[in-house]
One Martini backbone bead per residue (centre of mass of N, CA, C, O) as a GRO file, in nm:
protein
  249
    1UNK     BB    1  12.439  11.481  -0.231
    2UNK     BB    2  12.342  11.652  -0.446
    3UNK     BB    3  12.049  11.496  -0.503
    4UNK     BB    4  11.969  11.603  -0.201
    5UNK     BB    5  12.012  11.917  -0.274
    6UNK     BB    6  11.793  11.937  -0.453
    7UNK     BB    7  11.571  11.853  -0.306
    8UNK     BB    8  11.550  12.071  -0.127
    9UNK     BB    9  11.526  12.298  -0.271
   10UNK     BB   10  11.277  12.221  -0.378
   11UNK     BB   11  11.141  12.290  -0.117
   12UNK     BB   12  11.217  12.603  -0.085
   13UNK     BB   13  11.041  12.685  -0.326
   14UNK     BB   14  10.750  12.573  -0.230
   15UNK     BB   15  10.726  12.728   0.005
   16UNK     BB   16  10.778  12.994  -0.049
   17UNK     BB   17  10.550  13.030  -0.217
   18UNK     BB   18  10.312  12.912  -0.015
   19UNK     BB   19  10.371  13.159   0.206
   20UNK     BB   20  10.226  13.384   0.039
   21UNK     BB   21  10.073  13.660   0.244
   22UNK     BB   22   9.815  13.883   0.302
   23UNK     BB   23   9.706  14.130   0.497
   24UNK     BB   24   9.388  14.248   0.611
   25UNK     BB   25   9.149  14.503   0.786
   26UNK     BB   26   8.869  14.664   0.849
   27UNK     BB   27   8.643  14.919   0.975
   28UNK     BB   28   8.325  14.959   1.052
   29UNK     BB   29   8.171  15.318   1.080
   30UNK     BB   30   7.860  15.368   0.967
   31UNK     BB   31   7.890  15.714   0.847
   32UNK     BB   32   7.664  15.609   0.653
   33UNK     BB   33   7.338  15.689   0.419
   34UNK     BB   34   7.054  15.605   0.200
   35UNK     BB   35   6.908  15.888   0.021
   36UNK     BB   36   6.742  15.889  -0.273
   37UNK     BB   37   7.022  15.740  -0.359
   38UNK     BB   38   7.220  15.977  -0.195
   39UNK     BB   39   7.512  15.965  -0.014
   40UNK     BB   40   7.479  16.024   0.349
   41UNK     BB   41   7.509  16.120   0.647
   42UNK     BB   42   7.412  15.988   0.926
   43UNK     BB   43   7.066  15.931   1.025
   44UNK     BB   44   6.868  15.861   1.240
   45UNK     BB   45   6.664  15.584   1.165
   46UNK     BB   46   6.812  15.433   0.971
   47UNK     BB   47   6.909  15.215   0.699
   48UNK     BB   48   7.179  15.007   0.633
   49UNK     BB   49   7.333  14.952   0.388
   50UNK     BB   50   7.397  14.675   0.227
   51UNK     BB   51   7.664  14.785   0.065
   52UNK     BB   52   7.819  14.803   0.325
   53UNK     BB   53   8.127  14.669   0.305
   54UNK     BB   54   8.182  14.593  -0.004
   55UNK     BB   55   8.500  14.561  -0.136
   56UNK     BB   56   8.737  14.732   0.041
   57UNK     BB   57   8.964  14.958  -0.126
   58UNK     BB   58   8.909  15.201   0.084
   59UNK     BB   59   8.825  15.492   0.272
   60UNK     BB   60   8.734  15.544   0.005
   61UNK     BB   61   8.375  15.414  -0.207
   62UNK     BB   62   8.226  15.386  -0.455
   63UNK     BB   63   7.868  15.399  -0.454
   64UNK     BB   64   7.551  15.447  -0.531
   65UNK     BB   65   7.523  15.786  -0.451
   66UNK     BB   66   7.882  15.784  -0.378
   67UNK     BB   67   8.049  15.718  -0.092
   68UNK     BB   68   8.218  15.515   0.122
   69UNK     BB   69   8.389  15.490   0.487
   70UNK     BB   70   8.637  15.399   0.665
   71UNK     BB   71   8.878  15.204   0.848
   72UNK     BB   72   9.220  15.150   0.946
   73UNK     BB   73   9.512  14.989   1.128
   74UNK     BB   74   9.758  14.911   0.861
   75UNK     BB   75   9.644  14.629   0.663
   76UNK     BB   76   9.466  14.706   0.495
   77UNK     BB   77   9.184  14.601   0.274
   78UNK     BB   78   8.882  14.389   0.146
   79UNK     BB   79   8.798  14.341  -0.147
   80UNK     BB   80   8.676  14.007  -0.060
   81UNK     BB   81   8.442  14.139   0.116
   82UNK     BB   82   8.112  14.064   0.230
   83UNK     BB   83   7.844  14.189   0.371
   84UNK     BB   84   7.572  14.222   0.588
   85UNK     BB   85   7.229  14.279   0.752
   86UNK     BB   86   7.026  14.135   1.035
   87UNK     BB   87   6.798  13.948   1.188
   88UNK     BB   88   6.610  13.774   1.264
   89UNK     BB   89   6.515  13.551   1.026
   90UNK     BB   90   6.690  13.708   0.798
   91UNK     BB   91   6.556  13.979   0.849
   92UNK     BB   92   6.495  14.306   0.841
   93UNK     BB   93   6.616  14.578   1.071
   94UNK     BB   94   6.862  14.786   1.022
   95UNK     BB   95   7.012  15.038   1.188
   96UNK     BB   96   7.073  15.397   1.253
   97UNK     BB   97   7.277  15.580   1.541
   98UNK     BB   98   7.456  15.840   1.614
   99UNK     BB   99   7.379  15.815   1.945
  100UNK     BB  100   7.406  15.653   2.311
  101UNK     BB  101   7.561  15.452   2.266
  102UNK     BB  102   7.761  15.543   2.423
  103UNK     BB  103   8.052  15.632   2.334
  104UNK     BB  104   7.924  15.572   2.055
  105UNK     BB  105   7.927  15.615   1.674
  106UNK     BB  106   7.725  15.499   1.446
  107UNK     BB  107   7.518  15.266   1.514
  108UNK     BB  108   7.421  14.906   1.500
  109UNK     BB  109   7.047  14.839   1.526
  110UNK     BB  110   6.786  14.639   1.622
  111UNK     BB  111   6.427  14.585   1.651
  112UNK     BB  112   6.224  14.502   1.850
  113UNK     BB  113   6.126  14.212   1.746
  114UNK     BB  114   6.417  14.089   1.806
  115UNK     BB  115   6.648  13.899   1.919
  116UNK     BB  116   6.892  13.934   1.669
  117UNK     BB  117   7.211  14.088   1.568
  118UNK     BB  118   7.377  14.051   1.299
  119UNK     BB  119   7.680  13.983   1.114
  120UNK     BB  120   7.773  13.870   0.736
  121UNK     BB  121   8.073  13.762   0.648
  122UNK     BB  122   8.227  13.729   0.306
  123UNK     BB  123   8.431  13.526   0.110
  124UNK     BB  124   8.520  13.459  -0.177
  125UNK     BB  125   8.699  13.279  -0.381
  126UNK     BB  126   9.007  13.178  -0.209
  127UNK     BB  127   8.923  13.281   0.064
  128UNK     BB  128   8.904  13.484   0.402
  129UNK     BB  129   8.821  13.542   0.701
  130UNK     BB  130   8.860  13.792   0.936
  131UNK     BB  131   8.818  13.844   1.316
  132UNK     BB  132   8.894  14.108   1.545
  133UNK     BB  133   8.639  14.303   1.634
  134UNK     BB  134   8.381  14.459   1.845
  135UNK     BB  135   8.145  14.707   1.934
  136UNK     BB  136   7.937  14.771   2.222
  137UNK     BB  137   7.610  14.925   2.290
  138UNK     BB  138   7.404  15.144   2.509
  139UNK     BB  139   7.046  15.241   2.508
  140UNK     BB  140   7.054  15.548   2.693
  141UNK     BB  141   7.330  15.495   2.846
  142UNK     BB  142   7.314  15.194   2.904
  143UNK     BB  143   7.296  14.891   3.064
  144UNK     BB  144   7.327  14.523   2.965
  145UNK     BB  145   7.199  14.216   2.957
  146UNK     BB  146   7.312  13.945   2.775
  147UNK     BB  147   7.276  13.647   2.662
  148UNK     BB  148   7.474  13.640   2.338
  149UNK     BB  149   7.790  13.599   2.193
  150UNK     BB  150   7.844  13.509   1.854
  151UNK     BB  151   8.060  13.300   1.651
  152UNK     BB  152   8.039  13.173   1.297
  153UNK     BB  153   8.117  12.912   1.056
  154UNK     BB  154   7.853  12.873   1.015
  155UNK     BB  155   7.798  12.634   1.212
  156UNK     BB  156   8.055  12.700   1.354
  157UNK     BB  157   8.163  12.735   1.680
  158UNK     BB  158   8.414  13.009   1.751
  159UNK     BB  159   8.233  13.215   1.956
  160UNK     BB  160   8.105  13.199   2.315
  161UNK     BB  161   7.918  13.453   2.567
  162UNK     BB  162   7.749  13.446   2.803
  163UNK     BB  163   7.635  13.716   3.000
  164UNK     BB  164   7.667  14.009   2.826
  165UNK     BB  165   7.734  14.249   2.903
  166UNK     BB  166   7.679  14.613   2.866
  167UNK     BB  167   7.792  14.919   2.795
  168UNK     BB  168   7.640  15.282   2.891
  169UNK     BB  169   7.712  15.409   3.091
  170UNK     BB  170   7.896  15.671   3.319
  171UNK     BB  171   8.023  15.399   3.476
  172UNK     BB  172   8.273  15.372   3.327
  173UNK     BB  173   8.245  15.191   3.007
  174UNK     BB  174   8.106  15.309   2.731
  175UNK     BB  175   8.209  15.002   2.639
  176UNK     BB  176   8.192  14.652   2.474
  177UNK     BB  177   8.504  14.483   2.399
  178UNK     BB  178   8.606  14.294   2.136
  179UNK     BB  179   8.939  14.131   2.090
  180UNK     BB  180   9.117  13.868   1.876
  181UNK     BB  181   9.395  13.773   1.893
  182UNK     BB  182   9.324  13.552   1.727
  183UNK     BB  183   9.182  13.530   1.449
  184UNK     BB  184   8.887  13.473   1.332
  185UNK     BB  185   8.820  13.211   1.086
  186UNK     BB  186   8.653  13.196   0.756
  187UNK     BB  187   8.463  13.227   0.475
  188UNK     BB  188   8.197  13.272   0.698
  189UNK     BB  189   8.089  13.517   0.916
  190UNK     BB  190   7.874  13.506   1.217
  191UNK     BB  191   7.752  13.787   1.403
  192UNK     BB  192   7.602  13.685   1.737
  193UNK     BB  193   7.318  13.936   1.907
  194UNK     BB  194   7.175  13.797   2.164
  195UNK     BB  195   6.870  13.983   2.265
  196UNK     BB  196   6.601  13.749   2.379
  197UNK     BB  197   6.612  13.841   2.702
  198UNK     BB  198   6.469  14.095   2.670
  199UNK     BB  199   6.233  14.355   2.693
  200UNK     BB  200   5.977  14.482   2.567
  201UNK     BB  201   6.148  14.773   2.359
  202UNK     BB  202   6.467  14.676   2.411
  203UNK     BB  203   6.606  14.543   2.132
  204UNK     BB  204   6.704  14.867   2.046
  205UNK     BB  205   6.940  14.892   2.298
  206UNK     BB  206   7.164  14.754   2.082
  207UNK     BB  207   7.475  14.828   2.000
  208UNK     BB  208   7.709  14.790   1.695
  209UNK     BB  209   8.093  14.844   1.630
  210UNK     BB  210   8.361  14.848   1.491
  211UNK     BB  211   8.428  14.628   1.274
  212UNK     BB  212   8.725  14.364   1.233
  213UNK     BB  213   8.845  14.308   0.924
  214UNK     BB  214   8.962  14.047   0.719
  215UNK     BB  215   9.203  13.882   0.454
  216UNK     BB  216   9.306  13.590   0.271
  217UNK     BB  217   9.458  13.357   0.094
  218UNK     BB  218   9.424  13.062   0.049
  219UNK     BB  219   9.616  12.842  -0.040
  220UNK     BB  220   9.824  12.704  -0.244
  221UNK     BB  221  10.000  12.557  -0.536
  222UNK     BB  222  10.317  12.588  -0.614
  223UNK     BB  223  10.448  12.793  -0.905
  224UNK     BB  224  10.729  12.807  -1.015
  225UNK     BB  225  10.928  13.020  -1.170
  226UNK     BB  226  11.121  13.039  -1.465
  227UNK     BB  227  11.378  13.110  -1.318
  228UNK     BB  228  11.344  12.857  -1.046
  229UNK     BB  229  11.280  12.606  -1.287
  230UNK     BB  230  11.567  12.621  -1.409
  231UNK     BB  231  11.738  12.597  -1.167
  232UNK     BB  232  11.629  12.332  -1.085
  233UNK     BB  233  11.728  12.174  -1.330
  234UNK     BB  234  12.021  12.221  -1.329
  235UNK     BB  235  12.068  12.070  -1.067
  236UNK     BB  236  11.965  11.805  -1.136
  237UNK     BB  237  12.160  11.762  -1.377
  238UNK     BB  238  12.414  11.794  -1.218
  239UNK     BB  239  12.352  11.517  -1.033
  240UNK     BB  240  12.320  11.301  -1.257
  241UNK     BB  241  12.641  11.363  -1.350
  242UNK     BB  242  12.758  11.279  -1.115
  243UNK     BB  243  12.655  10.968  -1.057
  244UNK     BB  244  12.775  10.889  -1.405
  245UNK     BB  245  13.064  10.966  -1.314
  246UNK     BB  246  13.337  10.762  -1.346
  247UNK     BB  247  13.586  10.583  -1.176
  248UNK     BB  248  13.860  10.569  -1.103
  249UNK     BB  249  14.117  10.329  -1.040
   0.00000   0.00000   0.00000
């Protein structure tokens, strides 16, 4: 008996270790743009700093030429992970735009040329990436099929949605809200809007905001602390002592 329980023990010290995870959130609102190298308020049809979104360890974050912003919806933000933007062919096109798209702010939209629009969520080495959820806006206030929405991790298809409404004119929903009850999970996340479909000049009225992202930190081989593993051995021992001492006639 004494021997099951020791054996036990070392079981719940193991999981409890190994189940210790931080969940943590941030929400991209793009709400600055690099100007002559120091960071002001997003003016539209400039381009999108590259470097927003990378490592956000807080809702204000210093980085070369002033501080970017977040948002954060009480999961803490995540330090761990890095932003790309692009359009089709991994070429750069990704620029910013005050108003218009629906009734989002700041939003993130590609180029006339492009089939689609980009953005890819890397997390660093031990960790994952979660996606939580994104919205979509049409401009000039006006709503749009497009081809389709879809989330990769790597090659493997995580989520794709085909003839996917945008919402952006004044009757109904100012946006089209992606959002995954379970979070989209990979170390690597790359969220594709696909407007290939759509006519010559207007690939970019087709805007991405709020995009809500996190990360968790990979499972590990959990190791005992030194006094959990100090009793986890005293257990064994009086285990021992149990099974060689003799019985009485």
């Amino acid at each position: 008996m004494m021997r099951t329980a020791a054996s036990r023990l070392l079981l719940i010290v193991v999981l409890s270790n190994g189940m210790s995870t931080t969940g943590r959130a941030t929400i991209l609102l793009f709400d600055q743009i690099r100007v002559g190298g120091t960071i002001v308020p997003t003016i539209s049809g400039n381009s999108v700093p590259q470097d927003y979104g990378d490592h956000a360890t807080g809702p204000s974050v210093s980085a070369p030429g002033g501080s970017f912003t977040y948002g954060e919806a009480g999961e803490g933000f995540t330090p761990n992970v890095m932003a790309d933007y692009f359009t089709t062919a991994n070429s750069p096109g990704s620029s910013l735009w005050e108003v218009g798209f629906g009734d989002l702010t700041n939003v993130l939209f590609g180029n006339q040329n492009s089939l689609s629009m980009n953005v890819l969520l890397t997390a660093d080495a031990g960790f994952d990436v979660l996606l939580y959820g994104f919205d979509l806006g049409g401009w000039p206030n006006a709503d749009y099929v497009i081809n389709a929405v879809s989330v990769f991790d790597g090659l493997t298809p995580l989520f794709s949605q085909g003839n996917v409404l945008v919402e952006g004119d004044a009757v109904g929903p100012g946006r089209t809200s992606f959002a995954f009850g379970s979070a989209l999970v990979g170390n690597s996340l790359l969220i594709e809007i696909d407007y290939s479909n759509l006519l010559g000049g207007q690939q970019d009225n087709i805007g991405i905001d709020n995009i809500r992202f996190g990360q968790d930190p990979l499972p590990q081989a959990a190791v005992p602390e030194p006094s959990t593993l100090w009793l986890l051995l005293s257990a064994l021992f009086a285990a021992k002592a149990v099974f060689r001492r003799p019985t009485s006639a």
